[in-house]
C-alpha positions in Angstrom: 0.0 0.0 0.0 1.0 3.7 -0.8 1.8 6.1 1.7 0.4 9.0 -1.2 -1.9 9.4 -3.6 -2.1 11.9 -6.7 -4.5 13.8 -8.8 -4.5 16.2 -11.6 -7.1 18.8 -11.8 -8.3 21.3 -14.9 -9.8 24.4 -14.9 -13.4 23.2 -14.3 -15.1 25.9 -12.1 -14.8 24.3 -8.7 -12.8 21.1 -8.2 -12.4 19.1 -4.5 -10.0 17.1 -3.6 -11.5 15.1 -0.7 -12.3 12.4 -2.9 -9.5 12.5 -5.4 -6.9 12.4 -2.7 -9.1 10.7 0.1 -8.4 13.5 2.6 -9.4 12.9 6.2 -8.6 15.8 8.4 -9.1 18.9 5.8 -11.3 19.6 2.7 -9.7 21.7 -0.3 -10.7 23.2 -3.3 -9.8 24.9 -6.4 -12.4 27.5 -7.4 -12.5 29.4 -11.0 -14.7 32.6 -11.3 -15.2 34.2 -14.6 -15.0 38.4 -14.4 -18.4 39.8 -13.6 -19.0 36.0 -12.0 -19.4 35.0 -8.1 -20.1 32.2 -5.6 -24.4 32.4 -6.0 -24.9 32.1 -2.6 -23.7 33.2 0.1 -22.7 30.7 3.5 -20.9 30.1 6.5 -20.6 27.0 8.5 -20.7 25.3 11.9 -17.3 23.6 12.8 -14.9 24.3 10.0 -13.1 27.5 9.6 -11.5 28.2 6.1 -8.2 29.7 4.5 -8.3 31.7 1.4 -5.0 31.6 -0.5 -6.1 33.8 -3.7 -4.0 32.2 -6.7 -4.5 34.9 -9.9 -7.1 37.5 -10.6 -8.9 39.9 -8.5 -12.2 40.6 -7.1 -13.9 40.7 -3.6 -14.9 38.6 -0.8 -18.4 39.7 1.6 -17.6 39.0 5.2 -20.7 39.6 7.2 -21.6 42.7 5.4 -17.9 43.9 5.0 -16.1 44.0 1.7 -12.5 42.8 1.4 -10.8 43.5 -1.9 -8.6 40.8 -3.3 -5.3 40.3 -5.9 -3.5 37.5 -6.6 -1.5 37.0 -3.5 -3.7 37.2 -1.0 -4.8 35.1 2.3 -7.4 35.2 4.0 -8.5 33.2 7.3 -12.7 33.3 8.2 -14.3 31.8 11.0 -17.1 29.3 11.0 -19.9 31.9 11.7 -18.8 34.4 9.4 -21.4 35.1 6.4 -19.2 34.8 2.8 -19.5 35.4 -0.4 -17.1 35.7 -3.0 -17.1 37.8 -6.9 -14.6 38.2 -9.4 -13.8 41.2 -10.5 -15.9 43.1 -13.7 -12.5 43.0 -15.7 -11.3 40.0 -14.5 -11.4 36.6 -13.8 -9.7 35.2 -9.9 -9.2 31.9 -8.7 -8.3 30.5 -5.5 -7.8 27.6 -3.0 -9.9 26.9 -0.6 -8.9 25.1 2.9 -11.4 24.2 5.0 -10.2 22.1 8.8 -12.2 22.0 12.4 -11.7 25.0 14.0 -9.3 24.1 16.8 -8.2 20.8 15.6 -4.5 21.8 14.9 -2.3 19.9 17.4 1.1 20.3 16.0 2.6 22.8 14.2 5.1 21.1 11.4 8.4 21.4 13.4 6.9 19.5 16.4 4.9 17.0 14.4 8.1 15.9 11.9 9.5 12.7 12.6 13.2 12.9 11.9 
């Protein structure tokens, strides 16, 4: 048996990886928005925070009523309860990576957790 497991992914609009790559303690996503697109819906959730790593483009994310302007680059952390909702920009496209874990759940940061 493997101690890995790979995946290639294309530019469809949203792509997770929990299946591809069997995760178990975090659920991941690449997300494409077209300019002038957006997320149609807006959400938040009940255990798992998310991280926001914005990849290329621009455009906005909604937190609870408050706009935060975005550019390739960019990361963002959001807790469970907070309202989001994401758009591309009118003039451009953006896409991102989305990491969702239990808030809380981290145990070990990387130095403490390697085994050498």
């Amino acid at each position: 048996m493997s101690n890995f497991k790979t995946t290639h992914i294309d530019d469809s609009p949203r792509t997770e990886l929990h299946d591809a790559l069997g995760l178990t303690g975090a659920e991941i996503s690449i997300n494409h928005l077209p300019a002038g697109g957006s997320v149609p819906f807006a959400h938040a959730h009940k255990d798992n925070e998310e991280i926001y790593g914005i990849l290329s483009g621009k455009g906005k994310v909604v937190i609870d009523g408050e706009t935060v302007e975005l550019t390739a680059g960019d990361w963002l952390r959001i807790d469970p309860a907070g309202m989001r909702q994401f758009f591309a920009a009118d003039d451009e496209g953006i896409s991102y990576l989305c990491i969702q874990v239990k808030t809380g759940s981290l145990g070990n940061f990387t130095a403490d957790d390697a085994v050498m």
